[in-house]
Backbone as CSV, one residue per row, in Angstrom:
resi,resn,N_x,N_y,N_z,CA_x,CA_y,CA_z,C_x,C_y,C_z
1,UNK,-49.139,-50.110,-21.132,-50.401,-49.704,-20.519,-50.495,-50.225,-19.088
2,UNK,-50.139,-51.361,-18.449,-49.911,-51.627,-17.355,-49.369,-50.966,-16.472
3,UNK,-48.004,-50.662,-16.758,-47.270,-49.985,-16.006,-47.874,-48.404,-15.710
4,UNK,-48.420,-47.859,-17.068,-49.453,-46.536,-16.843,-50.609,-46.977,-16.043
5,UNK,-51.231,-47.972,-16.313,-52.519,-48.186,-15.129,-51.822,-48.084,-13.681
6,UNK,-50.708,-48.721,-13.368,-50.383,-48.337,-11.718,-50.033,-47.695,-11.088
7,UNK,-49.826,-46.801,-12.172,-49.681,-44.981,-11.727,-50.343,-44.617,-11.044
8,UNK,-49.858,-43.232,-9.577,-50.986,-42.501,-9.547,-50.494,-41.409,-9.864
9,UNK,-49.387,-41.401,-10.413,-49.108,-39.329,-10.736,-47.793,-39.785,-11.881
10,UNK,-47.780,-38.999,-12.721,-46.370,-38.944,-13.908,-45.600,-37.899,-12.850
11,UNK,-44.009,-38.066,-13.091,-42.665,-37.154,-12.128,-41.844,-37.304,-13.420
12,UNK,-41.854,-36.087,-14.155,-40.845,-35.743,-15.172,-39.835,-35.580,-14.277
13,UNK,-38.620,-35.758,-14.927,-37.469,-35.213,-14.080,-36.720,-33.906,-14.946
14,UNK,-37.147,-32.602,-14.463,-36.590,-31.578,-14.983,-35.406,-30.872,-14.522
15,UNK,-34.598,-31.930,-13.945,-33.544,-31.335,-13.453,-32.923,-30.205,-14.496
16,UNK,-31.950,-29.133,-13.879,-31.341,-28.478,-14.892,-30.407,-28.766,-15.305
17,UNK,-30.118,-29.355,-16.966,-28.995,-29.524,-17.337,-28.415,-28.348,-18.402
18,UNK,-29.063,-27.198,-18.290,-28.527,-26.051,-19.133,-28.846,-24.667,-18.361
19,UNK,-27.853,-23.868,-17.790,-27.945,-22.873,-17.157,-28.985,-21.795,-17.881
20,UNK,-29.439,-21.916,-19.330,-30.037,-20.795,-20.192,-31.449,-21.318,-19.576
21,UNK,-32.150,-20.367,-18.896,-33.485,-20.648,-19.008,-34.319,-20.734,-19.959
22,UNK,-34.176,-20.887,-21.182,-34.905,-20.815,-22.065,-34.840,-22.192,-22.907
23,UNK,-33.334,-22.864,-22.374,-33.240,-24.442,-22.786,-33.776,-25.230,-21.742
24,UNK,-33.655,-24.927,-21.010,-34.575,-25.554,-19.672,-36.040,-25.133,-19.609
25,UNK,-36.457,-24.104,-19.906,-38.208,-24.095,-20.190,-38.914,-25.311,-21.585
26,UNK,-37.366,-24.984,-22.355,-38.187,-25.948,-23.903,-37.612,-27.540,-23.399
27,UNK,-36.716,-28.088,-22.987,-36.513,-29.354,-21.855,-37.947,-29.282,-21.282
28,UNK,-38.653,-28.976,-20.229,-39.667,-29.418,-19.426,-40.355,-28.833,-20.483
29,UNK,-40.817,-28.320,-20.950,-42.498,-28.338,-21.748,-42.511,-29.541,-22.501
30,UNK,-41.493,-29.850,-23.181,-41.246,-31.239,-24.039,-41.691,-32.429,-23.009
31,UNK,-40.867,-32.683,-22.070,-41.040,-33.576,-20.893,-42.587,-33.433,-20.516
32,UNK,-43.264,-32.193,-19.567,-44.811,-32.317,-19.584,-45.892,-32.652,-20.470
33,UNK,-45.524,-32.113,-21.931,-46.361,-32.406,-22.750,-46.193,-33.825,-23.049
34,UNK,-45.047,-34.847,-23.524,-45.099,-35.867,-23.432,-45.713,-36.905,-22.293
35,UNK,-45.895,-36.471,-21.411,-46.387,-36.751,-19.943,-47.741,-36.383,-20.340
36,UNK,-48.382,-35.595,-20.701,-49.655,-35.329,-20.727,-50.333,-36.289,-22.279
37,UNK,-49.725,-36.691,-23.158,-50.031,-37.057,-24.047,-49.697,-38.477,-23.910
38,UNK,-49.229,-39.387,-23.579,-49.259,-40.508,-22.839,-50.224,-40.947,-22.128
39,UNK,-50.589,-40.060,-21.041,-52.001,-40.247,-20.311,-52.836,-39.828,-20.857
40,UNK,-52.882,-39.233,-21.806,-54.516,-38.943,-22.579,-54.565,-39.917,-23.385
41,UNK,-53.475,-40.741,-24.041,-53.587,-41.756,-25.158,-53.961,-42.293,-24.739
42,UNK,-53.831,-43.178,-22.985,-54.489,-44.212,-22.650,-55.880,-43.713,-21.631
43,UNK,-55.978,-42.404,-21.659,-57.302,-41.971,-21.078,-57.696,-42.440,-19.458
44,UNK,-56.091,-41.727,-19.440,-55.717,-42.014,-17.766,-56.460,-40.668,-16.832
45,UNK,-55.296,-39.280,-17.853,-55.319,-38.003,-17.087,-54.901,-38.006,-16.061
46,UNK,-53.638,-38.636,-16.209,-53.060,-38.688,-14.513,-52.357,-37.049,-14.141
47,UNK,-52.019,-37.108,-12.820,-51.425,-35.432,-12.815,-49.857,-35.707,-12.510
48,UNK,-49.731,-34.958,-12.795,-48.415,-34.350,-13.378,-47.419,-33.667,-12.428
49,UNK,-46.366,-34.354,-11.670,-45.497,-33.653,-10.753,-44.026,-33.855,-11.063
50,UNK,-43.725,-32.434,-11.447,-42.330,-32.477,-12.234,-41.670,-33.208,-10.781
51,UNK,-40.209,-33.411,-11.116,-38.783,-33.054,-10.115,-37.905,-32.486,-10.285
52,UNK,-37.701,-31.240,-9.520,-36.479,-30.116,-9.667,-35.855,-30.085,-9.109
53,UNK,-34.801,-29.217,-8.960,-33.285,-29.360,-7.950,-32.830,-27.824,-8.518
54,UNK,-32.781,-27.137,-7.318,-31.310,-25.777,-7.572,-30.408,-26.298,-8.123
55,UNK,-29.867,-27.626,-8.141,-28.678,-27.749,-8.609,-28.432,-27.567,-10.213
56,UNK,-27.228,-27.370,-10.543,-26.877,-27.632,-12.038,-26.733,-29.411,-12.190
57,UNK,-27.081,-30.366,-13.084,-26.932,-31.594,-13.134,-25.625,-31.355,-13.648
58,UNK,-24.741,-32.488,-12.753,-23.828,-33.001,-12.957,-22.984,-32.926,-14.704
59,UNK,-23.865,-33.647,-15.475,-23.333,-33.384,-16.616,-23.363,-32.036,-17.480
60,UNK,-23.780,-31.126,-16.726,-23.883,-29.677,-17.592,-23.027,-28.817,-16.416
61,UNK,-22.340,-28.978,-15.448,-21.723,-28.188,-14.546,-21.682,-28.400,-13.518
62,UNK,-21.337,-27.727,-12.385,-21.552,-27.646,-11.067,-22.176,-27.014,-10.300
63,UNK,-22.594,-26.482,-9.301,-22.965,-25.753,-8.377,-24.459,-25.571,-8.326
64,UNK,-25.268,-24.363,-7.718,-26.265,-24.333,-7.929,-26.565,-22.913,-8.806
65,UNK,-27.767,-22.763,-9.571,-28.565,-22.099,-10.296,-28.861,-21.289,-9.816
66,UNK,-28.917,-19.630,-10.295,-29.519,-18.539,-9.546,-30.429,-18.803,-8.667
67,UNK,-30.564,-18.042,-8.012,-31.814,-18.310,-6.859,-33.364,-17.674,-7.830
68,UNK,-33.045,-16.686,-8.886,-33.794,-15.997,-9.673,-34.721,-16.854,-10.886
69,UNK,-33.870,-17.999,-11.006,-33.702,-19.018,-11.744,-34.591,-20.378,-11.101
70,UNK,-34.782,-20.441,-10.094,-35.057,-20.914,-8.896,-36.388,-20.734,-8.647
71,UNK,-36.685,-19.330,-8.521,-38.098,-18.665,-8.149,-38.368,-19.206,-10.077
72,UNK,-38.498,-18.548,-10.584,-38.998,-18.709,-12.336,-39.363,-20.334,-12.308
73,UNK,-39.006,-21.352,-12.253,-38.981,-22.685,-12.326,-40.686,-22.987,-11.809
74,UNK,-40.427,-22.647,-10.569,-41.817,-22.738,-9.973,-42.800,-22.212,-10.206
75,UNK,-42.686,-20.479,-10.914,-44.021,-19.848,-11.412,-44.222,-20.387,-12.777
76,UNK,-43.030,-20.810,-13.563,-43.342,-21.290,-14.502,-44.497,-22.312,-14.944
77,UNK,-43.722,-23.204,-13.521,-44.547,-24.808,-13.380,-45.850,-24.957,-13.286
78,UNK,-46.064,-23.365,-12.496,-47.656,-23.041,-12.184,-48.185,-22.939,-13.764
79,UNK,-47.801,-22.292,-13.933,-48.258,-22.129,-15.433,-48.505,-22.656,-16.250
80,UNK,-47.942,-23.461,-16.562,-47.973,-25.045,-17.359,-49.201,-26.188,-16.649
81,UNK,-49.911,-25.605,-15.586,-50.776,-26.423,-14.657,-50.304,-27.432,-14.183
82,UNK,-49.594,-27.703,-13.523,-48.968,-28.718,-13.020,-49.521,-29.058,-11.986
83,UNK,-49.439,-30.167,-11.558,-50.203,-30.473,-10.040,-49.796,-30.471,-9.065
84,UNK,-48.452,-30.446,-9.194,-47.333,-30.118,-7.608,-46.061,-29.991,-8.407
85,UNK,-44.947,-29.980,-7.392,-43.606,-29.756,-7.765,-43.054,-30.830,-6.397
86,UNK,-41.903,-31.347,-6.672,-41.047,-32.317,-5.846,-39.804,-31.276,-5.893
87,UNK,-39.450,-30.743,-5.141,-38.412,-29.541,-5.106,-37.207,-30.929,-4.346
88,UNK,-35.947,-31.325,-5.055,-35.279,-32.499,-4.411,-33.569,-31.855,-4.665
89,UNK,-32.789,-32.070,-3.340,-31.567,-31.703,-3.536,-30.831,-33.113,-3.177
90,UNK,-29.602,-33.064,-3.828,-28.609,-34.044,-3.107,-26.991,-33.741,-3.167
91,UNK,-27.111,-32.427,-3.558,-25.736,-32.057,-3.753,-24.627,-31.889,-1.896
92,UNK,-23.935,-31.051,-2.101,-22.971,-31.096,-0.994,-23.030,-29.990,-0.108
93,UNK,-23.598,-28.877,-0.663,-24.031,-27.664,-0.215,-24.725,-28.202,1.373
94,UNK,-24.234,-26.705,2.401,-24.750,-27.358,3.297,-26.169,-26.205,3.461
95,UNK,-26.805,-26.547,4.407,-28.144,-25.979,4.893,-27.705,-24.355,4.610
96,UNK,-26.631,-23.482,5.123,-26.784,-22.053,5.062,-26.905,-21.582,3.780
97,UNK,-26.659,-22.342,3.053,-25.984,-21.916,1.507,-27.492,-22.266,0.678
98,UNK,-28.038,-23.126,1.316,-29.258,-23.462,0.384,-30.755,-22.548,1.316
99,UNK,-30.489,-22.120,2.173,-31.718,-21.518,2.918,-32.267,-20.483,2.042
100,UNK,-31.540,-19.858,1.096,-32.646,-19.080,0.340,-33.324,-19.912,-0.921
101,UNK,-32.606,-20.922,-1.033,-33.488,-21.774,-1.819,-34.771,-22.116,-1.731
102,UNK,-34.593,-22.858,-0.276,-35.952,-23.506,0.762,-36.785,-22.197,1.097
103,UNK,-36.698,-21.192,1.266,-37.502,-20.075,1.493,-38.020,-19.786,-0.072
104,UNK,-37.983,-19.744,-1.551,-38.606,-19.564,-2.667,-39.447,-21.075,-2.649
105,UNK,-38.852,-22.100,-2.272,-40.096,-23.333,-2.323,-40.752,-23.091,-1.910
106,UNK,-40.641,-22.402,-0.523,-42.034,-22.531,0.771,-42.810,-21.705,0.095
107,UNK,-42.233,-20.472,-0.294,-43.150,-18.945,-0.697,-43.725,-20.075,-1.710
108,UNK,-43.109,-20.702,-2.977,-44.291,-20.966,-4.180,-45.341,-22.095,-3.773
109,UNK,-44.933,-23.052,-2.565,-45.755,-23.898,-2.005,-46.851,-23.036,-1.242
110,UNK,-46.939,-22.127,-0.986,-47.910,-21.255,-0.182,-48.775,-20.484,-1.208
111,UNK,-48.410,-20.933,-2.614,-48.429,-19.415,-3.879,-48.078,-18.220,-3.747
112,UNK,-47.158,-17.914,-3.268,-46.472,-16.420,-3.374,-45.570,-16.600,-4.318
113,UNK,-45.401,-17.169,-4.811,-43.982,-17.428,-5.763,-43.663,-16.411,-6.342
């Protein structure tokens, strides 16, 4: 309970470790809802900001994730009410290769997603 009192926001980390979107939607709903039920146990209601990445995690592959895959993540996230998104890369890819990435963040950070 301490460590939840010095919270000001829960950051699931939903990186993708399964190219199937549909193992990665049931991954983060598990992750948010546990996040949301934690802070209601202690009657926090803190909000809720996943962390995502285009990338594939390391232990499920390489490279990055459709860009289609990409856009979905974020309307999803909306959906689930989330309170923001931390969109975070650290792979090797350089800037040209990821610019259509950063253009679906901006659009869902603006809500066009």
């Amino acid at each position: 309970l301490e460590l939840l009192e010095s919270l000001d926001f829960l950051a699931p980390s939903l990186y993708v470790n399964s190219t199937n979107e549909r193992h990665w939607r049931d991954f983060a709903a598990w992750q948010i809802n546990e996040c949301r039920r934690l802070s209601a146990a202690y009657g926090l209601n803190l909000p809720i900001i996943p962390f995502i990445g285009p990338q594939i995690h390391p232990s499920a592959g390489v490279g990055l994730i459709s860009q289609v895959f990409w856009s979905n993540q974020f309307a999803w996230l909306e959906r689930q009410k989330c309170d923001g998104v931390v969109a975070w890369y650290s792979g090797p890819e350089r800037t040209k290769a990821l610019r259509p990435y950063m253009d679906i963040a901006v659009r869902a950070a603006a809500g066009n997603a």
